[in-house]
N, C-alpha and C positions, 0 to 999 in steps of 0.2 A: 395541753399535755404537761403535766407536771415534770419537775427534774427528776423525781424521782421515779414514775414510768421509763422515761426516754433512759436513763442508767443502765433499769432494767433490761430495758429492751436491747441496747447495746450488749449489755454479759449474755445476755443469751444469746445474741447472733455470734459472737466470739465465740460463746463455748458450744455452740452446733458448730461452728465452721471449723474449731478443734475436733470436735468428736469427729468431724468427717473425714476430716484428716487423719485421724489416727485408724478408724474402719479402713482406709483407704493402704493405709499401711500394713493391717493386718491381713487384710485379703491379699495382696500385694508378697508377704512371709507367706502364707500359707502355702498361696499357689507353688512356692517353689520348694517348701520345706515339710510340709503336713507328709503323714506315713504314705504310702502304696495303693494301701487299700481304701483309703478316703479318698484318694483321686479317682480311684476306679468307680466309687460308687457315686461323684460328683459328673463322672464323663458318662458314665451309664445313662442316668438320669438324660443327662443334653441329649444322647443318641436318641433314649426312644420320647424326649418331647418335638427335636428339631429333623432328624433324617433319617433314621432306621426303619427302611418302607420292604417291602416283598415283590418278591416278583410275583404277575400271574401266575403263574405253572407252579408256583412253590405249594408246598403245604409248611408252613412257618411254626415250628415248634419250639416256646419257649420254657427255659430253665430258670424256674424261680427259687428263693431260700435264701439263705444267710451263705457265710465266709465257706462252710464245708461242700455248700452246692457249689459256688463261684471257682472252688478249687478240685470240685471233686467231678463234673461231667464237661466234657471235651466234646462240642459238637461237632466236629471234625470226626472224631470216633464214632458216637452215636450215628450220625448220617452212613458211614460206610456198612456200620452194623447189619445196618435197614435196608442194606442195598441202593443208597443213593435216592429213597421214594420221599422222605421228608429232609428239611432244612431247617439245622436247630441254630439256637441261639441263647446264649449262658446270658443274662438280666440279673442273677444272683443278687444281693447286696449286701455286705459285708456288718455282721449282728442284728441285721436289721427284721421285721417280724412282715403279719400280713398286710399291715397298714400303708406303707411306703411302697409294697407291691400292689396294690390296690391303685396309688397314683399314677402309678407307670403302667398300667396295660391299662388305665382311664385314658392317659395321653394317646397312646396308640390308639385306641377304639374314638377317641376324639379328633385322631388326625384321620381316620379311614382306614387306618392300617392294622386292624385288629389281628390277630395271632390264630391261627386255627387247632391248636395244642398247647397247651401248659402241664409241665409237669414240677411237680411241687410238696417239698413237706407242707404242712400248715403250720405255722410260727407264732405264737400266742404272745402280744405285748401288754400286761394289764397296764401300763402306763402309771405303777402306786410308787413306783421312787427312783433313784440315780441308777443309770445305764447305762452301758455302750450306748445306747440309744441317742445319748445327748450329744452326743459327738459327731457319728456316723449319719444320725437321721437327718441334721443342718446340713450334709453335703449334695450340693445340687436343689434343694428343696427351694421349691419358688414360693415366696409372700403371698400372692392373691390367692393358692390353693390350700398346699400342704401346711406351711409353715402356720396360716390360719388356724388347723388342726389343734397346733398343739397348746392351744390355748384351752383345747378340751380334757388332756390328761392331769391326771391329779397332784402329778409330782412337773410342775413346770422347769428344770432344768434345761431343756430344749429349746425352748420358749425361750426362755434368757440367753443361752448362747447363741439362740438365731439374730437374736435384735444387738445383744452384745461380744460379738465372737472374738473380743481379746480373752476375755475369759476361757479359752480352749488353746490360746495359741501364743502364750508366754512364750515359751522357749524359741518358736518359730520368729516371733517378733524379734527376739534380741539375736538370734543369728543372724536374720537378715543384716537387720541393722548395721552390725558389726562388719559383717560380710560385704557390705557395700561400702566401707568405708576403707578396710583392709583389703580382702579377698575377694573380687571382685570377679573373679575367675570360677572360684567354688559353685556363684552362683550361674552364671552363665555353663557348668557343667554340669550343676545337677538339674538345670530347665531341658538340656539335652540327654541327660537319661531318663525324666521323666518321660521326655516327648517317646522315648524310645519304648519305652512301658507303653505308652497309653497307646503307640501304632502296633505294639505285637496284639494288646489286647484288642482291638478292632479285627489287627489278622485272624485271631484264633474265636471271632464273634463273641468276647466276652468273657472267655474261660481266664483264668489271672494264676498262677502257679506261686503262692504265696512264699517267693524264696527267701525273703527276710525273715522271715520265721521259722527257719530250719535250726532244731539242733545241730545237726551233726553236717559238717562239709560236704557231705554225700548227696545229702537230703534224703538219710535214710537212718530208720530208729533202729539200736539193734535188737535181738529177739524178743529179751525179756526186761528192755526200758520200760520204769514204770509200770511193769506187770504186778498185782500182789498175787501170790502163788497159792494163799488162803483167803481168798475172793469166795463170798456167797454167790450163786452164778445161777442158782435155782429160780426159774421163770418168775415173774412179778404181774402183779394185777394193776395196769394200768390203772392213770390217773383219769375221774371224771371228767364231761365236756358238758357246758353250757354256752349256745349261744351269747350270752349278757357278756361273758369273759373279758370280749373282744369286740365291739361293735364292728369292726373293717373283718369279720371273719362276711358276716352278712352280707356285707356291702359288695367285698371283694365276689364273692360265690354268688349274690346275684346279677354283678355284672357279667359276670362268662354267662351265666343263661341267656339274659337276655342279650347277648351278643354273638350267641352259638357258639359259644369257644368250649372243646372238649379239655378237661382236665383229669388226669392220673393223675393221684395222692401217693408217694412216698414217703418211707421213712431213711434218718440216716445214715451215713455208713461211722462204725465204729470201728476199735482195736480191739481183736482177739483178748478177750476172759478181760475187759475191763465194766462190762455190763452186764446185767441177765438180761434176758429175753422178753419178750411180752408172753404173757401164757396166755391171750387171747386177742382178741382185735379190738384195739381201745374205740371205746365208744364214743369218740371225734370222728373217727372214719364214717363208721357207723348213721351216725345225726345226717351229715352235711350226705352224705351220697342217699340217705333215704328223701330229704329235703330239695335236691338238687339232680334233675335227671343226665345232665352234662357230665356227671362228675362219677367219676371211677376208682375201684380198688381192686386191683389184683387178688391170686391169695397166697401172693409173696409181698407184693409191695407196702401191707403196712407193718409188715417184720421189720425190726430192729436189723441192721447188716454189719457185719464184721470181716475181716479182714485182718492178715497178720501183722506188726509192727513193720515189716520191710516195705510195707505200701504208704507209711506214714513220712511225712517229712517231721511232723511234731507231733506232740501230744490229739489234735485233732481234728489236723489237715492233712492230706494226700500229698504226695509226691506226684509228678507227672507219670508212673509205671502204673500208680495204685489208682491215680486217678481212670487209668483209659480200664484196668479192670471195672472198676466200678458204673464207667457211664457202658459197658457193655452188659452189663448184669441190669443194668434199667432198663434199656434199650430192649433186652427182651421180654420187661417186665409189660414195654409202650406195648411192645407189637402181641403180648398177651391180650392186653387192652383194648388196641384198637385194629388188630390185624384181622379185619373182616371185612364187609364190601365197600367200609367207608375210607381205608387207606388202599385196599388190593396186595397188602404183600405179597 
């Protein structure tokens, strides 16, 4: 072996033993410093790959979608709606599309503990460039399955923050840093209001009440925040639906068949006169429930939903008042759905 291999070969076990070092510090900030809703959708994930099983007796209903589901259905609420016949469970995950939903009810159907309800917008990620995505979709994501993924989308941002997650978490790095050498307290106080977030969210199955992101001290918008008063509001023709969009629309839709898992399709809730309406039923709903015998539409539940600014905490997240309106307005969208001999309401 030459001197100059063996040189080689030493800077390189130096700069891996650096790099691991520093990965090791970065995970290390994060866990204590990264937003609310990255932890929720990092603990999420652990629930339903390591312990979030059902009881026999249950009928287990999960709530899938992005940040406006996560904050917007209360299963606590939903169950009483229903009269205590199903037991829900908020899975939401914060911007993230159908893809990431897809690995999570695989893990369940792979542990045994398959879902027997999902209700759910459908979340389209073409994966062509920089998003929430790249941030949100590395929390919780395991190497051998998901994180593999993203070596399929076009815009690799993910990709790279999964294999190099300094690159998301500058600011997180240099507080801890500092924090530990200073303040040493700060961080031992915010690992106990995290812990304290992550055990309400267990309490409440998932739902997450996104209060860092309240305008107003209230966590309530006033009437006419951010209203425009000469808003076009006249119905709209939905946008078309192609299978190809999304390969995980597939994937996801025909694992509930072949796993018997019934699914209702909803849509949003929104702020009063900040949208118009669909003037018909987009032809998403449409495609997948002709395709898909499991899978349901009310003929409310693929309306766009609205709500006054007093249910919002911000521009467009619920409050916990607007939230429990909301998961009871689904709630009897479910038992539209499925209140026939296969639940008994």
């Amino acid at each position: 072996m030459t001197s100059y291999v063996k040189k080689f070969l030493v800077f390189t076990a130096i700069g891996a033993v650096l790099y691991g070092a520093l990965v090791t510090l970065t995970l290390r900030a994060a866990a204590v410093y990264k937003n609310g809703a990255a932890i929720m959708c990092e603990k999420k994930r652990e629930w339903a790959r390591s312990s979030l099983t059902f009881d026999a007796d249950e009928r287990p209903v999960l709530f899938m979608g992005n940040s406006i589901i996560l904050s917007g259905l209360v299963p606590d609420v939903f169950d009483r709606t229903l009269g205590g016949k199903v037991r829900s469970y908020n899975l939401a995950l914060p911007t993230l599309g159908i893809g990431p939903a897809y690995f999570l009810v695989s893990d369940l159907v792979r542990r045994g503990t398959p879902p027997k309800y999902i209700v759910m917008p459908v979340i389209i990620d073409r994966g062509t460039g920089p998003s929430l995505f790249d941030y949100y979709g590395v929390q919780g994501a395991t190497l051998r399955r998901e994180a593999l993924s993203f070596v399929q989308r076009q815009d690799k941002t993910a990709l790279f923050n999964y294999v190099s997650p300094m690159r998301m978490y500058t600011h997180e790095i240099v507080k801890f840093t500092v924090n530990s050498l200073l303040r040493r307290g700060d961080i031992a106080d915010t690992r106990r209001r995290n812990a304290a977030v992550i055990d309400q969210m267990f309490h409440d199955r998932g739902y997450y009440y996104i209060r860092e992101e309240a305008i107003f001290p209230d966590g309530t918008l006033p009437p006419d925040y951010g209203i425009d008063p000469h808003a076009d509001l006249t119905p709209i023709a939905p946008m078309p639906f192609d299978f190809e969009e999304d390969p995980y629309v597939r994937r996801f839709f025909d694992l509930t068949h072949e796993n018997h898992i019934q699914v209702l399709l909803i849509d949003f809730i929104y702020r009063d006169r900040t949208l118009p309406p669909f003037a018909r039923q987009p032809e998403l709903y449409a495609k997948i429930t002709a395709r898909y015998s499991n899978v349901r539409v009310t003929k409310t539940s693929w309306q766009r939903k609205f709500l006054p600014n007093a249910a919002f905490a911000d521009q467009g997240h619920l409050n916990p008042a607007g939230a429990r309106e909301f998961t009871r307005l689904i709630a009897r969208e479910f038992q539209e759905a499925f209140g026939d001999e296969t639940v008994r309401f």
